[in-house]
N, C-alpha and C positions, 0 to 999 in steps of 0.2 A: 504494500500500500504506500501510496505519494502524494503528493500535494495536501492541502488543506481540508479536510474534511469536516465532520462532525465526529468521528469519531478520535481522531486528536486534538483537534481543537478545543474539545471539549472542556478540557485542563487548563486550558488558558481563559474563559470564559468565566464569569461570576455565577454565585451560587442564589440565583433568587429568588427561590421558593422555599423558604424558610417558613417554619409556624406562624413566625410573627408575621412575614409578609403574607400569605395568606388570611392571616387575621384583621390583618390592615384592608386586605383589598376587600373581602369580600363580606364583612359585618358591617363594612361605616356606611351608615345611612339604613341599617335591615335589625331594625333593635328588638323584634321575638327572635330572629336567625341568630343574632347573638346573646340573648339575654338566655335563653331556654338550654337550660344542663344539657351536655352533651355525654354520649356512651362511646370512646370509639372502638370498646370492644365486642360488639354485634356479630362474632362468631357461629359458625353454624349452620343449619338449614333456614334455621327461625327461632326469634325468638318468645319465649311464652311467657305471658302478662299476667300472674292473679291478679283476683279482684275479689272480695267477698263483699257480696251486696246485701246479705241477712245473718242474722245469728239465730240458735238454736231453740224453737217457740216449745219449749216443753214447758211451760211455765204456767201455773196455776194458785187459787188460795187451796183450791181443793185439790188434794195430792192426789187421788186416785187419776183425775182429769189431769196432773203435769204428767203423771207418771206414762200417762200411755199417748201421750201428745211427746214425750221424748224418744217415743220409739217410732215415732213416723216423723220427723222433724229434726233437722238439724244446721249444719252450719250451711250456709248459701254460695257456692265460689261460682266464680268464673274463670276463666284463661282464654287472652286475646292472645292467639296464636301470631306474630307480627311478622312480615317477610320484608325484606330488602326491594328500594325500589334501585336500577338503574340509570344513570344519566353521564352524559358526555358531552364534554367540548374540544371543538379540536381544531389547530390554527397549522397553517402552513407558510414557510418564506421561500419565495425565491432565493436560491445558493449564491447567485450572483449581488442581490440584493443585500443577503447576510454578511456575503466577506465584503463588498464595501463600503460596511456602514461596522469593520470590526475593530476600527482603530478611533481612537477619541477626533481625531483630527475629523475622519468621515462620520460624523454622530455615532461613537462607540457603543455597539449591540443598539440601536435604537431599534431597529426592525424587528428583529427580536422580541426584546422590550415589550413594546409597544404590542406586538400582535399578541405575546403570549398573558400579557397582561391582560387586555381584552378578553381573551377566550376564557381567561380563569373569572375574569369579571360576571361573563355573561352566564356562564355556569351557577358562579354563588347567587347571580338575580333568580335566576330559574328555583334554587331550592328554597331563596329566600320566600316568593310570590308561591311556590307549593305549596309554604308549611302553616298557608290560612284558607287552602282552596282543598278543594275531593280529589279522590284516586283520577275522577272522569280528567283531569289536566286543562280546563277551559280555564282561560285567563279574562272575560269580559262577553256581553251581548249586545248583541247588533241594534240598537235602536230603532229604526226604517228599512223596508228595502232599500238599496242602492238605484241612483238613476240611470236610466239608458246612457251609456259612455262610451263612446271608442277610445281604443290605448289603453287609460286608464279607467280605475272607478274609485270611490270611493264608500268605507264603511263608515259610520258614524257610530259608534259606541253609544248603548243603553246611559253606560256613567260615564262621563269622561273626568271621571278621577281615576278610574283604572286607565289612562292613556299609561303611567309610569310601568306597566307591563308588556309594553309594546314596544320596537327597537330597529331602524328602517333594516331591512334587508333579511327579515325573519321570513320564514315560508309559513303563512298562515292557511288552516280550513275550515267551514263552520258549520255546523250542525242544528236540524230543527230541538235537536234533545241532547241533555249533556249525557245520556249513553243511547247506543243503540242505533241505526240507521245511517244511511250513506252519506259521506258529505256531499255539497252539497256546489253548486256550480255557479260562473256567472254568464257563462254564454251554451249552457247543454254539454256542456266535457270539460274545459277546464274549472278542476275544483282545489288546487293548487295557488292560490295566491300571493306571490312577492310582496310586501310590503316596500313599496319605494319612498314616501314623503310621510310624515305625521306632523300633526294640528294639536299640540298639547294647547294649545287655550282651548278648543272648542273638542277634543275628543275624537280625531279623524283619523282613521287612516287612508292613504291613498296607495293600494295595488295597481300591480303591471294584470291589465286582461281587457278585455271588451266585455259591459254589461249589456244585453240586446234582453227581446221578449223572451229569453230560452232561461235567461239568470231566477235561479231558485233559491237566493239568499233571503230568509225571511226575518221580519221584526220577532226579537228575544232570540236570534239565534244564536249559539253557544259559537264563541270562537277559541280554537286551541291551536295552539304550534304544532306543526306537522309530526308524526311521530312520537305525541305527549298523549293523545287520546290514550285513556282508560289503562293509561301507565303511569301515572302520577304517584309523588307522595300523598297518603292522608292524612292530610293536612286538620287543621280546627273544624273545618268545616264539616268534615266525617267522623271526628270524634265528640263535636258539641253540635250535632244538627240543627238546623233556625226549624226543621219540622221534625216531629219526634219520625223515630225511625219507625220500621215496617218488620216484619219478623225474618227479613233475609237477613243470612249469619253478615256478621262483620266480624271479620280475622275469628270468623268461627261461632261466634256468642250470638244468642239471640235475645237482641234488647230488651226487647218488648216485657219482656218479664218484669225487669222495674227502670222502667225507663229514663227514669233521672240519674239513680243509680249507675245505670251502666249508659248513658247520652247524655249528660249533663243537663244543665236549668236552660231553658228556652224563656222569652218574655219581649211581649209585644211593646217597645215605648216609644212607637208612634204615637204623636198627639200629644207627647206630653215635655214638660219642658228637660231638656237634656240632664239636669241633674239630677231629676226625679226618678228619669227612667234608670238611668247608674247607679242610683239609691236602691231602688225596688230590686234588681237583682241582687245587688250586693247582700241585702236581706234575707231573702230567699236563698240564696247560697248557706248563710250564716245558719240558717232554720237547717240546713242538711248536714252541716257539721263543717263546712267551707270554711277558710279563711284566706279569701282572694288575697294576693296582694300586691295585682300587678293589671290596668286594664289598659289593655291595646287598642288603638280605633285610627281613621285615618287622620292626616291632617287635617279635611274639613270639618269632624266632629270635634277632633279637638281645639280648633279656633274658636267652633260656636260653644263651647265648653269654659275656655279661657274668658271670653266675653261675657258668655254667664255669670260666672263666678266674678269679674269687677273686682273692686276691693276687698272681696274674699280670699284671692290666690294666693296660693303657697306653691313655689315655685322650688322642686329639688333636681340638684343636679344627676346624673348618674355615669360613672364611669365602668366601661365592661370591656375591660382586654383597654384597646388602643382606641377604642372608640365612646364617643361620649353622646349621653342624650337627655334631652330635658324633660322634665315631668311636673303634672300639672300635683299635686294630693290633696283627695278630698277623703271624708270619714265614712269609715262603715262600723257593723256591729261590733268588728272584731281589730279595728284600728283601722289604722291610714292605708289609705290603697294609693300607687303609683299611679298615674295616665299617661300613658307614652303614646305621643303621634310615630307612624309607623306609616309609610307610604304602601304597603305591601297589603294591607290589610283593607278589606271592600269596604268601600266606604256606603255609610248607614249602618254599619255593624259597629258591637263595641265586642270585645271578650274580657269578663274578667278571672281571671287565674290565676290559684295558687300555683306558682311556678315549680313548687317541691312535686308535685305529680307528675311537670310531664320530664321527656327525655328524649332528644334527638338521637338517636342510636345508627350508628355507620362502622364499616371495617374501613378502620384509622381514620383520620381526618375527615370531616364530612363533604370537605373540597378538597381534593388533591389532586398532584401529578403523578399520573398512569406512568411510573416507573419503578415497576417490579422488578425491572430487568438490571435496575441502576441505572439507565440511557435516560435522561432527561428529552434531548433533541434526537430523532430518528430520519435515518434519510430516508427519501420515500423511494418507493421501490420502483415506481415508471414511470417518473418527472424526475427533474433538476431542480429539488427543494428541500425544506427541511420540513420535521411536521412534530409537532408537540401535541399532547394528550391530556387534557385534565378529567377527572371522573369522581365519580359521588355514588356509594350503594350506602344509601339509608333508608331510613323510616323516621316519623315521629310517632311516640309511644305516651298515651295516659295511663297513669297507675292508677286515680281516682278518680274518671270522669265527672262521676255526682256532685267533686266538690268545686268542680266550673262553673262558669255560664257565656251564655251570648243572648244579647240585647239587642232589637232591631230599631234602629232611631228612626226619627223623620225624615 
């Protein structure tokens, strides 16, 4: 072997994906992805969750009546059997680009850098915006149908608070239902959409296709990144459901048996003014043996939050690893609960969580680079390039659902 490659070069190149640089890139700005315990040792096939949702009803004044209620009655478990989800990102440089940009003079490793920083970025978004959505992997819905358009078209997003889950050059699809059924098209065959422009003030995105009479992208339609359907983490949203669940197993258990217990507190606070409805959970929670201490919502609940509260506000700071975030504390039954704005988090939703319950669980790092092999950078095998790997097998894991909640605001 001669000249410059990747695999002697290697040694002369910097070491950048350290813990800490991982922890820098990929929590600042994602404060459940970084506040929420982490496991990274998720060994195994899967792993399995008790839960005990009852204790032993042998119990009576009348002894003959506990005595034979102990022998049909006892202790309540469950076990959420939890599997590893998948996910990759993966960046490539041109070789010629690499070596000349590998000396300070020519922007030293910029190319590098810069891509593989990106790919690692866009990775920890994806786990970050999973760990408040369902297995189904939809990031937002379609507001309208799209207008007749040649070249281009355009979606308008239901919320455009969720535009911060959108990224131009994502391959997006969308569906009349977040599971089940074909996606779905805008001119009769293509159902594959590029994302080329986005409208963060108004919620747009603008795809490469032609919309004609044949486009069947409908109002509330689920949009997911290509490849994410019905392979997502389960995220809040499938462990605190906003509708009490249905008797199909999750990770095994079938809810329905005491559904707070094992689905956490739901609570409607539409209509009512923002502190009230944060209050009235928090209670409810308290009532089930809960002691939140920690409620997520987006920036726009938590502005109208802030406002609310006027001369009330207590303002704490919070430091986690290298990243820092503000929070708003107000009172509940069992003390002070945090409010962290959290752009990842659907907005009109609050969660409030005792954060000793959950656990993001992953083999090693929750974001890492895919080098098992120790090759950081790999040359690609039928191009003049180089290509880096970063990858994620987790899950996120509740030990106590009951003692959660989620809040639906106005």
């Amino acid at each position: 072997m001669s000249g410059v490659d990747t695999a002697n070069y290697e040694n002369l190149m910097k070491q950048l994906y350290t813990d800490d640089k991982i922890e820098n890139e990929v929590y600042k700005d994602h404060a459940f992805f970084a506040m929420v315990p982490k496991f990274e040792d998720m060994e195994g096939i899967e792993w399995k969750v008790p839960v005990i949702y009852g204790n032993p009803m042998g119990r009576s004044r009348d002894f003959s009546v506990a005595q034979v209620r102990s022998l049909v009655t006892g202790v309540l478990p469950a076990a959420f059997i939890v599997t590893r989800v998948k996910d990759y990102s993966i960046t490539t440089v041109d070789t010629e680009v690499a070596l000349a940009t590998k000396s300070q003079k020519g922007a030293f490793l910029e190319a590098l850098t810069t891509a593989s920083d990106g790919a690692l970025q866009s990775l920890g978004n994806n786990v970050a915006v999973s760990l408040y959505r369902t297995k189904a992997g939809y990031r937002a819905n379609v507001n309208v149908e799209p207008t007749t358009h040649a070249t281009t078209f355009e979606i308008q997003l239901a919320e455009p608070e969720e535009i911060t889950n959108f990224e131009v050059n994502m391959l997006v699809n969308t569906y009349a239902a977040a599971t089940g059924g074909s996606p779905q098209t805008c001119d009769g065959s293509q159902s594959d959409f590029p994302v080329v422009g986005i409208d963060r003030d108004n919620g747009i995105l603008t795809c490469t296709g032609t919309y004609d009479g044949s486009g069947t992208i409908t109002a509330g339609a689920f949009i997911t990144c290509k490849g994410d359907r019905a392979a997502s983490i389960s995220g809040l949203a499938d462990w605190l459901p906003l509708v009490a669940p249905s008797a199909t197993p999750f990770f095994g258990v079938d809810r329905t048996v005491d559904v707070t217990r094992l689905a956490g507190i739901r609570q409607d606070g539409r209509g009512k003014p923002i502190e009230q409805a944060l209050q009235t959970l928090l209670t409810r929670c308290a009532r089930e043996g809960g002691s939140p201490d920690s409620y997520f919502m987006n920036y726009k609940e938590w502005n109208d939050l802030n406002l609310s509260l006027g001369s009330k506000v207590q303002i704490v700071d919070l430091k986690v690893g290298t990243s820092g975030f503000r929070s708003l504390e107000i009172q509940g039954p069992k003390g002070a609960v945090k409010c962290i704005a959290d752009q990842d988090c659907p907005a009109g939703l609050a969660y409030a969580l005792t954060m000793k319950t959950f656990l993001l669980g992953s083999l090693g790092k929750a974001v890492r680079v895919f080098n098992t092999d120790n090759m950081t950078w790999l040359r690609q095998n039928a191009a003049d390039g180089i290509e880096i790997r970063f990858c994620s097998y987790a899950n996120l894991v509740c030990k106590g659902p009951g003692m959660n909640g989620v809040v639906q605001l106005a």
